[in-house]
C-alpha positions in Angstrom: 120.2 -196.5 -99.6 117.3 -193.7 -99.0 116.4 -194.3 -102.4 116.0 -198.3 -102.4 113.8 -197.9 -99.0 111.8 -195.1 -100.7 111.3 -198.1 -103.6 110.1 -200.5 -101.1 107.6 -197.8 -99.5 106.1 -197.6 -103.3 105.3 -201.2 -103.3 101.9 -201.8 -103.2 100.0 -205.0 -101.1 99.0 -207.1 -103.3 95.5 -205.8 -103.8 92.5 -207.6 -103.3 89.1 -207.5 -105.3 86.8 -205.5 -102.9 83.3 -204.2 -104.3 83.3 -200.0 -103.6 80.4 -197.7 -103.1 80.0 -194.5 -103.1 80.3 -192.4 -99.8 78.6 -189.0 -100.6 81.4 -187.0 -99.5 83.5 -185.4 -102.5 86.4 -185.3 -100.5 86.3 -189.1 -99.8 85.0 -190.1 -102.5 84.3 -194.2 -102.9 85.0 -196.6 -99.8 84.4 -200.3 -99.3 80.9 -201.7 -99.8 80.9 -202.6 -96.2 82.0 -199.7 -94.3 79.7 -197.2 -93.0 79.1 -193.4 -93.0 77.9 -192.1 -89.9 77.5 -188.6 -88.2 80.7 -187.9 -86.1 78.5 -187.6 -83.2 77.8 -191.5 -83.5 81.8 -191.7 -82.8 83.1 -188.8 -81.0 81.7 -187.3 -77.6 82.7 -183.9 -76.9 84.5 -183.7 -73.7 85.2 -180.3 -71.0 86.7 -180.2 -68.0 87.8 -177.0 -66.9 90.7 -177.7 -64.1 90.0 -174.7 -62.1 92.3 -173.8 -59.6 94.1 -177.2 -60.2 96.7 -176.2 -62.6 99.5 -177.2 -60.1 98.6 -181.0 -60.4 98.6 -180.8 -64.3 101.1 -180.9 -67.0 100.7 -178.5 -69.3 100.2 -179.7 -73.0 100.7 -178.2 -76.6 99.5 -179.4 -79.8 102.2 -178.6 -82.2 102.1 -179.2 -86.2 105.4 -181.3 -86.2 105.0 -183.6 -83.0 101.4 -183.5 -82.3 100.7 -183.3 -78.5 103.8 -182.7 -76.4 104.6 -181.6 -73.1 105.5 -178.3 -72.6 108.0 -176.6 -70.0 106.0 -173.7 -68.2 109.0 -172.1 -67.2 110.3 -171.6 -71.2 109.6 -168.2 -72.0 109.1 -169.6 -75.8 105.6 -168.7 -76.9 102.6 -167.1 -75.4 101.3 -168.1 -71.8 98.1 -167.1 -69.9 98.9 -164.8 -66.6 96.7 -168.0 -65.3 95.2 -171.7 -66.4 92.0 -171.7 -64.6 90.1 -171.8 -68.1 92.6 -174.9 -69.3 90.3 -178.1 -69.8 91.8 -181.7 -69.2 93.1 -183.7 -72.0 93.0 -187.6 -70.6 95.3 -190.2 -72.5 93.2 -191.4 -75.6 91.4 -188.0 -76.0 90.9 -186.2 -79.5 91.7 -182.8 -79.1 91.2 -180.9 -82.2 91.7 -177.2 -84.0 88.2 -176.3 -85.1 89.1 -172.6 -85.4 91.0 -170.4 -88.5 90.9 -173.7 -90.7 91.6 -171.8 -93.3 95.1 -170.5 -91.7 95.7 -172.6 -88.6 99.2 -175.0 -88.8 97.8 -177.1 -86.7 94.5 -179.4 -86.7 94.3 -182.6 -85.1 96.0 -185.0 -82.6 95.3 -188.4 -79.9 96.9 -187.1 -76.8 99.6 -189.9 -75.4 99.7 -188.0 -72.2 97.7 -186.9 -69.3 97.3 -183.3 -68.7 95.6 -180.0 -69.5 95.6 -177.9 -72.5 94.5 -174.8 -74.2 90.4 -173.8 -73.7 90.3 -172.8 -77.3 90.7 -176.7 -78.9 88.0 -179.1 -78.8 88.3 -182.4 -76.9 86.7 -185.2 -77.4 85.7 -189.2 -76.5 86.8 -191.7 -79.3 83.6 -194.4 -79.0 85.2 -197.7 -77.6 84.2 -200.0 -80.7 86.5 -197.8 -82.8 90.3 -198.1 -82.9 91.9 -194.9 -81.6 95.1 -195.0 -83.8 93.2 -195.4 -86.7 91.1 -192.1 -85.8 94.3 -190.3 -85.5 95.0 -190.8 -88.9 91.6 -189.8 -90.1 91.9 -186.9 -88.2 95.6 -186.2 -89.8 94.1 -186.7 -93.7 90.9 -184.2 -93.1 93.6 -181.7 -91.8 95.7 -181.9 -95.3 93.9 -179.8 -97.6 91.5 -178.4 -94.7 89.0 -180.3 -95.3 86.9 -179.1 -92.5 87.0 -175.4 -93.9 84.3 -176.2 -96.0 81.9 -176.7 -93.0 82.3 -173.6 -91.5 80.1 -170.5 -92.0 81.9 -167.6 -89.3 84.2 -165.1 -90.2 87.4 -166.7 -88.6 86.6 -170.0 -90.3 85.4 -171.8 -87.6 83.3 -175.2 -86.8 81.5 -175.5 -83.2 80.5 -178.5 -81.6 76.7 -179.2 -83.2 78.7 -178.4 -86.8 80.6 -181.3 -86.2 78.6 -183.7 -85.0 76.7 -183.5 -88.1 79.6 -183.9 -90.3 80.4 -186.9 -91.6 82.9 -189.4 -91.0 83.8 -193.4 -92.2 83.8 -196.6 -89.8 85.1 -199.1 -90.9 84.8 -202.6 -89.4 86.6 -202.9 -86.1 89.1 -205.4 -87.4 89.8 -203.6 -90.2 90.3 -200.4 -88.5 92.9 -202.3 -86.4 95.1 -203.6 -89.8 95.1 -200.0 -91.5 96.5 -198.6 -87.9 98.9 -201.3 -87.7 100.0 -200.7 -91.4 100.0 -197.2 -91.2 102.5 -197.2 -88.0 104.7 -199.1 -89.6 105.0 -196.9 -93.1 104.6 -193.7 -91.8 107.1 -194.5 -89.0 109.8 -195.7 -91.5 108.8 -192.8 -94.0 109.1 -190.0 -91.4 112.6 -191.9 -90.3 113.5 -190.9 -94.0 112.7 -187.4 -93.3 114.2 -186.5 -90.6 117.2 -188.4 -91.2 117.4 -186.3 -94.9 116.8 -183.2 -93.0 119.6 -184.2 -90.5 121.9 -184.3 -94.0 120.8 -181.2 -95.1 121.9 -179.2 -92.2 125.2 -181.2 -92.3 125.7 -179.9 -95.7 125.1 -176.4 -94.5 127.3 -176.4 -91.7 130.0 -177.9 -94.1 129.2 -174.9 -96.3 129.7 -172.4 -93.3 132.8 -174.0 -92.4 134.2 -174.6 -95.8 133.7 -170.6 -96.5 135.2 -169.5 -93.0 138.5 -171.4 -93.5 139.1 -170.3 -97.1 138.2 -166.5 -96.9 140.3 -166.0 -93.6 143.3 -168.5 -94.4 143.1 -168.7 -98.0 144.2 -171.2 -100.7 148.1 -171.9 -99.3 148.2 -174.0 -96.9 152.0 -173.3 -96.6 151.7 -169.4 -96.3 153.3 -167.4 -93.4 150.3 -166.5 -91.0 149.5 -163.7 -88.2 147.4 -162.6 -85.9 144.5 -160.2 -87.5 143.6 -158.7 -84.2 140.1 -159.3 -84.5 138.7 -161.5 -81.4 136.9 -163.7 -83.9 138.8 -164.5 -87.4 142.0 -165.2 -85.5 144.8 -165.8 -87.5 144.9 -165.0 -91.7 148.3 -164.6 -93.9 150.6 -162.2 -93.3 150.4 -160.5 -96.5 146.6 -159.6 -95.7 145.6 -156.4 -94.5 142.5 -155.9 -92.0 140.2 -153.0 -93.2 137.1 -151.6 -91.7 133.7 -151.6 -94.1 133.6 -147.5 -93.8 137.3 -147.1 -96.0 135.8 -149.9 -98.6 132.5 -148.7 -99.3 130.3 -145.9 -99.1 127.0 -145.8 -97.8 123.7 -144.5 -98.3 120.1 -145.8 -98.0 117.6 -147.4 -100.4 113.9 -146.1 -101.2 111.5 -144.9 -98.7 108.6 -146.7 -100.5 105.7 -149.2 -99.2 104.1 -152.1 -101.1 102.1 -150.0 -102.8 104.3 -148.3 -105.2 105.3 -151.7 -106.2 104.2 -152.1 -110.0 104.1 -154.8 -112.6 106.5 -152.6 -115.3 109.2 -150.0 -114.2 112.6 -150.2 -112.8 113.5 -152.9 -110.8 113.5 -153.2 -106.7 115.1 -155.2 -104.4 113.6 -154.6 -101.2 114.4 -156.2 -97.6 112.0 -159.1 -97.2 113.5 -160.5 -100.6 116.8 -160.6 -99.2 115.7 -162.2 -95.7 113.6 -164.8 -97.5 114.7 -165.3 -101.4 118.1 -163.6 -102.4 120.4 -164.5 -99.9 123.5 -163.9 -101.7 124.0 -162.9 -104.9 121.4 -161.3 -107.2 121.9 -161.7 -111.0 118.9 -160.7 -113.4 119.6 -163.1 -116.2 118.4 -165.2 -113.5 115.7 -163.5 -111.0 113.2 -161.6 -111.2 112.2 -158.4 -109.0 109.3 -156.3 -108.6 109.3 -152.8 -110.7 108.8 -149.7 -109.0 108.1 -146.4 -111.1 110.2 -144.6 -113.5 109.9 -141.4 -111.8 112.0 -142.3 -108.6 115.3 -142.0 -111.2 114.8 -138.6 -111.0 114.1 -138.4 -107.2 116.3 -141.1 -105.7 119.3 -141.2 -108.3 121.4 -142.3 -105.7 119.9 -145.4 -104.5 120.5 -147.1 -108.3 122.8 -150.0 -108.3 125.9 -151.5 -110.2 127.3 -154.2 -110.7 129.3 -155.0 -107.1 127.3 -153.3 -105.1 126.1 -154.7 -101.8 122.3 -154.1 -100.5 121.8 -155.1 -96.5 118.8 -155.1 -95.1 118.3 -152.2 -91.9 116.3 -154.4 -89.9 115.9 -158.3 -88.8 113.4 -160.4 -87.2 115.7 -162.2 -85.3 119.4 -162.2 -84.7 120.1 -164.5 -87.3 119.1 -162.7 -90.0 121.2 -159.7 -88.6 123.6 -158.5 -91.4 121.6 -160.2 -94.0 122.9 -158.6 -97.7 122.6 -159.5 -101.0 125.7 -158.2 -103.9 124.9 -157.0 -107.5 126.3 -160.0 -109.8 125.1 -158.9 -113.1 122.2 -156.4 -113.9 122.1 -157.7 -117.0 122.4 -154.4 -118.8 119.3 -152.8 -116.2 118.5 -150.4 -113.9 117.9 -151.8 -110.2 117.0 -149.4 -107.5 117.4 -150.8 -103.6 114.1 -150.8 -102.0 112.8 -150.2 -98.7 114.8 -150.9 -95.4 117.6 -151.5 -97.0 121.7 -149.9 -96.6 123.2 -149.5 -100.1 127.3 -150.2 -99.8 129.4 -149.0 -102.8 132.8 -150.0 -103.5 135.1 -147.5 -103.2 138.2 -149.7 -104.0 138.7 -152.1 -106.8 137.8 -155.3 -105.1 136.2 -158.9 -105.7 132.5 -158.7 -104.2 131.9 -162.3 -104.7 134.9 -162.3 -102.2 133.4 -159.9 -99.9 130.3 -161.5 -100.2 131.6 -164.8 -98.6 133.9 -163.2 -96.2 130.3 -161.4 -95.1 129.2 -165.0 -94.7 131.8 -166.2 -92.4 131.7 -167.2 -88.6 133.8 -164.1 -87.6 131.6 -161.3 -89.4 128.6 -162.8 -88.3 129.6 -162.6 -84.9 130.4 -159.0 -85.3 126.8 -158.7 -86.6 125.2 -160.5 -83.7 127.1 -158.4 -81.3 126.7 -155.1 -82.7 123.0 -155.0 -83.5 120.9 -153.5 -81.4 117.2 -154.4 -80.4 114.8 -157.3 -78.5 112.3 -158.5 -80.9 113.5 -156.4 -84.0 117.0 -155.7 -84.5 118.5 -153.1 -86.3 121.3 -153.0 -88.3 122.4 -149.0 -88.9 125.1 -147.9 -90.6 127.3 -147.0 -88.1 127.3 -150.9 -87.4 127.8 -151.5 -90.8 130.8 -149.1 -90.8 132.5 -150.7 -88.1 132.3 -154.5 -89.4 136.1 -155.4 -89.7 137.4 -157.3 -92.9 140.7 -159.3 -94.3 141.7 -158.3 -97.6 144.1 -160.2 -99.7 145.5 -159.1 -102.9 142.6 -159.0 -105.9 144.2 -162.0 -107.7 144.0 -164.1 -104.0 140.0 -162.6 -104.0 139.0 -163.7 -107.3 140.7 -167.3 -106.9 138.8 -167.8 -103.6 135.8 -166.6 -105.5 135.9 -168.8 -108.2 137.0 -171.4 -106.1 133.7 -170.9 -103.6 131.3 -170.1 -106.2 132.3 -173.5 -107.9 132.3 -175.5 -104.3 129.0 -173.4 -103.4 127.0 -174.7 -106.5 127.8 -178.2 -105.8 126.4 -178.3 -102.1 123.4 -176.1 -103.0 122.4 -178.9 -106.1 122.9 -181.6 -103.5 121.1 -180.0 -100.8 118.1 -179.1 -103.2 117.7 -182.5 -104.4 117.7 -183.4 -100.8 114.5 -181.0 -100.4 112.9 -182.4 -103.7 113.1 -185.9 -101.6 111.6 -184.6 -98.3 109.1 -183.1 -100.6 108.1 -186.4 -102.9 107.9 -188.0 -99.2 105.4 -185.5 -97.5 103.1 -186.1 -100.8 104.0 -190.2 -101.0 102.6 -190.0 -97.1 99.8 -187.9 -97.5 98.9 -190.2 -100.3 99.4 -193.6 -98.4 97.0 -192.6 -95.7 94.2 -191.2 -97.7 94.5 -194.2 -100.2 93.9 -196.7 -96.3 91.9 -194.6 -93.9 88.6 -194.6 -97.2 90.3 -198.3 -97.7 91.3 -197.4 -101.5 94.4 -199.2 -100.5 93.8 -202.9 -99.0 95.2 -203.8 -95.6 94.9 -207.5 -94.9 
């Protein structure tokens, strides 16, 4: 179904014969023989109203990378605001209001405001001439912002392009009517192609919470669905069998922490190191090193730091998280392939001090009920901390070994198959983004005919 509709996006107009020139900008390249190449300041006026003390009878307005301009609730503590928006300029319906500043690292560039309001001093506003087609504009505007185009034209330190720097660069005008068909066309693909997206990005976080939920129910009620249960006595696991015995982390493991060491002493050869922002990013469960691949820190810390060498089973958490979310985070020691690991910086090594199933643990660590735990024992505001004490205190259900490594094979094996269809999921997001990239650079410098 996604697939057949992604087939019909890939068919092509039938093209039509059309005599190109060349434009003399590398970056466009060759347009139609008829379209012209003018300064922007033959199409775009710049525009600045400062509101004053007027804020009260504005909305405020945000240009965001996903949605464009949007309105924005001045009450949501989300994001910086000023202590006051005297220096906010007006944004009229129809205006261009563009990023000319940090092009090289800015997420966001360009946008045709669909609202009334005011907005952020730093962007740059401007009149769209009335011969030219808005819409179409918009799009311009959206395929010089892939790439960042405009970083090119700028000769300041933060990579940044003031109003006389863009009136002299150049732009395309195509004729009016045909300006009018490639914003018409382009509505319609990029409409049904985003559609696509987000309806594949809705599936992907269905998958996920299907994972959650599928790794909850089997590592608190197990396999049987016919086995005798009780109450665990923690507030969020509820029930588990009765043959399962609840356990805090401090009489399975012992702890003790990784390498004090900075990004410095990471080297190309040495020892291996898994270090906090790896596990919050890339390693989000298991580490194996037939598979990944760490960074190496020195020999010498064996003889140093002897104690914060891994093994097979081993669990490495990370001390400190960005958010509460991430609180807890952990990776466990699958396979060092016969190698020496060391855990890195912020980081709380966990060894076993039982015979156990750490795939097991692992999962159990995943689950609704420890995660809470996490979330409610951390302590912090914009950095959270995850000490050992907290760590110590997590509660657990243990079933027999045998029970653990059946519910380990059995997630591992259920795991695998949601992770290949969520990544081929991403793969199609991806070959979309690209697919609508290419669509409207192939119509705005008309190498794609719109009748």
């Amino acid at each position: 179904m996604i697939e057949d509709r992604v087939k019909e996006l890939g068919s092509r107009n039938k093209e039509e014969p059309r005599k190109m020139k060349d434009s003399g900008v590398e970056w466009i390249g060759e347009i139609p023989r008829e379209w012209r190449v003018v300064k922007n300041k033959y199409v775009f006026k710049s525009k600045k109203k400062i509101i004053g003390g007027q804020s009260k009878n504005y909305e405020l307005l945000s240009l965001t990378k996903s949605k464009g301009i949007i309105y924005r609730d001045i009450n949501n503590n989300e994001g910086k605001l000023p202590a006051s928006f005297d220096t906010y300029q007006e944004v009229v319906k129809g205006d261009l209001v563009l990023c000319l500043f940090d092009l090289d690292i800015s997420a966001v560039f360009s946008d045709v405001s669909r609202y009334d309001g005011m907005i952020s001093p730093a962007y740059s506003i401007f009149d769209i001439s009335q011969d030219c087609i808005t819409r179409y504009y918009k799009y311009w505007f959206e395929m010089v912002g892939d790439g960042r185009k405009y970083r090119a034209y700028s000769k300041s330190l933060r990579n940044t392009i003031d109003v006389n720097n863009f009136n002299n660069i150049l732009s395309i005008v195509p004729p009016q009517q045909e300006q009018q068909a490639i914003a018409n066309y382009l509505d319609s693909k990029v409409a049904l192609i985003d559609n696509i997206i987000e309806k594949t990005k809705q599936s992907i976080e269905d998958y996920k919470k299907y994972k959650q939920s599928l790794i909850t129910e089997t590592v608190t009620k197990g396999l049987n669905p016919d086995v005798e249960m009780k109450d665990s006595g923690i507030e969020w696991i509820g029930e588990v069998p009765k043959h399962w015995e609840v356990f805090r982390l401090r009489y399975l493991f012992r702890f003790n922490n990784g390498l004090t060491i900075t990004r410095s002493d990471l080297k190309e050869s040495g020892v291996s190191c898994i270090n906090y922002g790896d596990i919050h990013s890339k390693y989000t469960f298991d580490l194996d090193l037939k598979r990944d691949s760490l960074p190496k820190v020195d020999e010498d810390f064996k003889l140093t730091r002897p104690n914060a060498l891994l093994n097979n089973g081993d669990f490495v958490f990370c001390d400190t998280s960005e958010d509460l979310d991430g609180s807890g985070n952990f990776v466990f020691i699958r396979d060092t392939d016969g190698k020496e690991i060391f855990a890195g910086s912020h980081t709380t090594i966990a060894k076993p001090k039982i015979n156990l199933n750490s795939a097991y643990v692992g999962y159990l660590l995943k689950s609704f009920g420890v995660k809470r735990q996490f979330e409610r024992e951390v302590v912090g505001v914009k950095v959270y901390s995850i000490t050992q004490d907290v760590l110590k205190n997590i509660e657990l259900v243990l079933p027999p070994l045998d029970e653990q490594e059946e519910i380990a094979r059995y997630l591992d094996y259920k795991r695998i198959q949601v992770d290949e269809i969520i990544s081929k999921k991403k793969c199609l997001i991806k070959d979309l983004e690209t697919y609508k990239k290419s669509l409207i650079y192939e119509c705005v410098t008309g190498k794609r005919y719109v009748g």
